[in-house]
N, C-alpha and C positions, 0 to 999 in steps of 0.2 A: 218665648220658647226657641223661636229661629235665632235670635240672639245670640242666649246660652250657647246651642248648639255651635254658631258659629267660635265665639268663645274658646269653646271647647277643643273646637280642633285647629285654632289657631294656637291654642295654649299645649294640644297634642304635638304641634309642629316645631312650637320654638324647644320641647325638650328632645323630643328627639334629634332634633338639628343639632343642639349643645351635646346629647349624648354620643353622636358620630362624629362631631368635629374635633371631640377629646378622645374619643376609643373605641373609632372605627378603626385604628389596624391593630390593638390592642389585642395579643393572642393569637395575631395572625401569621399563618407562616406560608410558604408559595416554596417549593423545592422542584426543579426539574434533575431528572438521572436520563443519559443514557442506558441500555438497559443492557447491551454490552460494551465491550468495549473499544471494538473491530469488528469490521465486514469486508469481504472482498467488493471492486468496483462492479456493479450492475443488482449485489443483491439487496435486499431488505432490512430491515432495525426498525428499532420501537423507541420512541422519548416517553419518559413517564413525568403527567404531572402530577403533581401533588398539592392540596390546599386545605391546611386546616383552621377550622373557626373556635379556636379554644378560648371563646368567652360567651356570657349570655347575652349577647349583642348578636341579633340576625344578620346577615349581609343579603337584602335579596337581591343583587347584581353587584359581581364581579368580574372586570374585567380583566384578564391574563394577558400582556400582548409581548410574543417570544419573536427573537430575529437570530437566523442562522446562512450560513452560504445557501448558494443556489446550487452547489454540490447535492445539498442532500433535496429530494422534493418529496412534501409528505403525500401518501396515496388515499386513497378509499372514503371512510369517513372524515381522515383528517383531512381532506384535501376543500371538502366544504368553507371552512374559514381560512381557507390558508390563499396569498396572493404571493407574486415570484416579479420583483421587480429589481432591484441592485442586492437584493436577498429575498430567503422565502421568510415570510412573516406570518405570524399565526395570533390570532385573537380567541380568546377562547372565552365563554361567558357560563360562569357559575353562581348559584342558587345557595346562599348555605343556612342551614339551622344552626342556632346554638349551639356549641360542642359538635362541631360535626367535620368530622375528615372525608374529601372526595379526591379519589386518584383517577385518572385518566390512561389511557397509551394511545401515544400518537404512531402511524404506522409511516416510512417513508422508504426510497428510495436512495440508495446509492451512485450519484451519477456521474461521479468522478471520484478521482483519489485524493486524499487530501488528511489534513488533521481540521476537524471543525469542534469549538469550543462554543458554549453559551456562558456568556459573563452577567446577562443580569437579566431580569425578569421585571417588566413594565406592569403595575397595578393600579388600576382605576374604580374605586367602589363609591356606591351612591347610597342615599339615605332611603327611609322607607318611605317620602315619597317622590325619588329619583327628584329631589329639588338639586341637592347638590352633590358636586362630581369631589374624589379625594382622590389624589397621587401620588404613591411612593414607589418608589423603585428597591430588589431584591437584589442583591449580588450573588451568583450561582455560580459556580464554578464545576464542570463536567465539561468532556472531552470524548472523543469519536474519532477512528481513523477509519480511514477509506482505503488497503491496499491496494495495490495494482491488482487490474484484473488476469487472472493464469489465461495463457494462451492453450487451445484446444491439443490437446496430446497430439492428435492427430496429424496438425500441422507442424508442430515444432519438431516432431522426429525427425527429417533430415536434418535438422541440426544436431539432434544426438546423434546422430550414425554418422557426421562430418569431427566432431568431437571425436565420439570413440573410435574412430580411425585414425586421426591424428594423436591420440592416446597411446593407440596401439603401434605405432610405427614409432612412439617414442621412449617407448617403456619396452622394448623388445632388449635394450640392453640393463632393464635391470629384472632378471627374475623372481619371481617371488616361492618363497619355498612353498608356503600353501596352498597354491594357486597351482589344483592340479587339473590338468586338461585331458590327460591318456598315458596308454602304456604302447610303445614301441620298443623295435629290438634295438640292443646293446650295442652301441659304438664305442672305441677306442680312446675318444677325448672324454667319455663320461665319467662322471668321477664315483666312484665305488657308492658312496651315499645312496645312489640314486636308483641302484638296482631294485627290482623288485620280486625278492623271492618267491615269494608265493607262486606269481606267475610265471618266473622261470620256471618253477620244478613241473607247472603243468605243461609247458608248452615243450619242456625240455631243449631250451635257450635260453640264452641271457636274456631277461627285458628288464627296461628302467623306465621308470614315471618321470612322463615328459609333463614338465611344469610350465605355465602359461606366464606373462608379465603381470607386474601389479598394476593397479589401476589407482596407486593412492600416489598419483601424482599431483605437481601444484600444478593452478590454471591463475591466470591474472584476468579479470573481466575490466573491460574500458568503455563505460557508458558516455555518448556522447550527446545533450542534450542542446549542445548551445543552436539558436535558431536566431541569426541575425540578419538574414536578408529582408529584403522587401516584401514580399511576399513569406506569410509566417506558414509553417508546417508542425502547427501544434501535434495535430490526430496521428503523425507521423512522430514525431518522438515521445508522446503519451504511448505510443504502439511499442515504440523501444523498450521502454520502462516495461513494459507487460512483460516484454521477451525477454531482458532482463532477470528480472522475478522467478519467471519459470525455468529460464536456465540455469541459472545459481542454484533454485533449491532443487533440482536434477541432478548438478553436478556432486552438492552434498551428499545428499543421501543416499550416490552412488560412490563415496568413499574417499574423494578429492579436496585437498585444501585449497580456497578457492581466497583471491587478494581483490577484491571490487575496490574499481578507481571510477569517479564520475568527474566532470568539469562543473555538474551541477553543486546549487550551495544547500547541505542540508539546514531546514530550520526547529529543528524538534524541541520542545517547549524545553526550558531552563536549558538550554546551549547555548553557545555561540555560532551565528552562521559563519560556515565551513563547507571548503568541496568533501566532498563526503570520500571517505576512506574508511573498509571495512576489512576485518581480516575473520572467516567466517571456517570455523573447523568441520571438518569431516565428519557427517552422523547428521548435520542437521538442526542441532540445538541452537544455531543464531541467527535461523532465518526470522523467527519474532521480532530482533531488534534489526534486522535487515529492511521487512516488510513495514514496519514504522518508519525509518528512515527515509523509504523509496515515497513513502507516502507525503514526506514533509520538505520532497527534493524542487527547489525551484528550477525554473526552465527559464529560457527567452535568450536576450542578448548580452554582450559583455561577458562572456564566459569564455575562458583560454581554450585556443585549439587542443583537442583532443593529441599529437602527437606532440602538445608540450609534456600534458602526462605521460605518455611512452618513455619522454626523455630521461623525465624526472625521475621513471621508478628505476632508472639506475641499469647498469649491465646486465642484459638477456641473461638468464640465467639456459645450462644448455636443456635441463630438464621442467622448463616452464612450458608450460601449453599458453599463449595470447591470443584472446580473442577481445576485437572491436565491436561494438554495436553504433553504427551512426547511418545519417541520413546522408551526411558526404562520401564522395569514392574515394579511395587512398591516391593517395599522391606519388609517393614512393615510398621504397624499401626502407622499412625502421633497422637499423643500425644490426640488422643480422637475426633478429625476431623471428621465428616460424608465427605465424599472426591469422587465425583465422577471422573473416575479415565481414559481418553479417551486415548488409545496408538495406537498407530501409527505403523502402518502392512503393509510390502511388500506383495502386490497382490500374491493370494495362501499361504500366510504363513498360518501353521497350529501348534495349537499349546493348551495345555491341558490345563485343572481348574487347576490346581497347576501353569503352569508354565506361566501363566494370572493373575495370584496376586489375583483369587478369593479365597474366603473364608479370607483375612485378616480379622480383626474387623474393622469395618466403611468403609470400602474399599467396591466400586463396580465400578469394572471393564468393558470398552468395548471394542473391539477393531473396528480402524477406519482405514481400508483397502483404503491405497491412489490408485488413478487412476481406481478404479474399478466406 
């Protein structure tokens, strides 16, 4: 009897063994999605897995084992099987019946900007009596961008009120006819157009609508990323990038054709790497492929000085607004540029009118104290 028995389930063992080693992944299929397709840096996303057992073969252990940057780090329950060493890595372990789909969502964090892609899916499944181990690999394809993260309104408004003052004192000589501000009495140079009836007959004087400048002036933005000293100041030009971001889609949406030059190299999937040059219309509609770009922009050393592109973009135009974002002080006057000039300050730095680049000619200077 114990014989048999034994027999038995040695004879139980060699077919299943023969049955999983011919078509255990038969039917099988493992897909991961992102589940959008963007997040700004600091906030949340979900990975979905997905695994289905489309044969009447059990798997009762399955191993999932997924690797992504250390950008993203997953939280809560996914954070149980998840470890973060040259990436974060995730093991995930499923049960399946017969015919049986199991989806999952993994929850994470966003902790930097970036483009992160998963290209394949690691699988490890065992027999029913985990004697032996099978390994196939999935090829997946899905993708996540990380954009910069927006700077707090709150802080960046001197910089829109250094903008639109410089706006304003540059577009005084073009006015715009829609661009009505009030009604004042009638002067002599006005030109008949401009009168306004109505108001004359009740005040019983000339008055004419006084028209304010436009604001759909061009800006050129100069992002300067390159960080080649000894000493690296990443947290200081990842800060640029934010300031960046928020002031570009500022500028759009407040009506202005805006020309973004960086020194960094865009790398956004099926391109070519490239300094990045964008030419971004008024209203708003290409801060999408703005904020993917900014996302895919490398940093670090071997990147041309920032006043090679000044040079490059050719003769000042008189009705361009320039503005710099770098962590270096200007050197001197760009070849007749009105240039508003934003640098980038470790919290508490302190530091004098000379050695702030104020008083260049056309140069005015702020400085933009990351993390405070």
């Amino acid at each position: 009897m114990l014989i048999g028995l034994i027999c038995a389930v040695a004879l139980a063992w060699l077919i299943q063994s023969l049955a999983y080693r011919k078509s255990w992944d038969r039917g099988l299929e493992v897909k991961t999605a992102f589940a959008d397709s963007w997040a700004y840096e600091g906030e949340t996303g979900s990975l979905w897995e997905e695994v289905v057992n489309d044969k009447w073969l059990p798997l009762p252990a399955l191993e999932v084992r997924l690797a992504v940057s250390r950008g993203l780090v997953f939280e809560g329950e996914a954070r149980e099987n998840s470890s973060v060493t040259d990436q974060s890595y995730r093991r995930d372990i499923f049960s399946l019946l017969p015919r049986q789909k199991v989806v999952r969502t993994l929850d994470f964090r966003c902790r930097r900007r970036g483009y992160y892609r998963i290209t394949r899916a690691e699988v490890v499944g065992r027999d029913l009596f985990y004697g032996q181990e099978y390994y196939r690999e999935w090829k997946q394809e899905t993708g996540f961008y990380v954009y910069p993260g927006r700077v707090d309104i709150r802080r960046i408004r001197f910089l829109y009120q250094a903008v639109s003052g410089m706006i304003l004192s540059k577009s005084r000589l073009y006015p715009d006819p829609f661009a009505f501000s009030g009604i004042r009495e009638y002067a002599p140079s006005d030109p008949m157009n401009r009168i306004n009836w109505k108001a004359s007959a009740k005040s019983q004087s000339l008055m004419v609508n006084q028209l304010d400048s436009t604001t759909s002036i061009r800006a050129s933005l100069f992002l300067d990323v390159e960080d080649s000293g000894i000493w690296k100041h990443e947290s200081l030009t990842e800060e640029g990038i934010r300031v960046a971001a928020s002031l570009a889609e500022w500028m759009v949406k407040n009506g202005m054709e805006l020309e973004l030059w960086s020194n960094g190299k865009s790398v956004c999937e099926g391109e070519r790497c490239r300094e990045l040059r964008m030419h971004l219309k008024a209203g708003g509609g290409s801060l999408g492929e703005l904020n993917r770009r900014l996302s895919c922009l490398e940093t670090g050393s071997g990147l041309r000085q920032i006043e090679e592109l000044l040079w490059e973009e050719g003769v000042p135009a008189a009705e361009c607004l320039y503005i710099v974002i770098s962590k270096e002080r200007p050197k001197a006057a760009l070849g007749g540029r009105r240039i508003l000039w934003i640098m980038l300050c470790d919290p508490g730095e302190e530091e004098s009118e000379e050695e702030a680049g104020r008083g260049l000619p056309g140069i005015w200077t702020v400085c933009w104290r990351a993390g405070e």
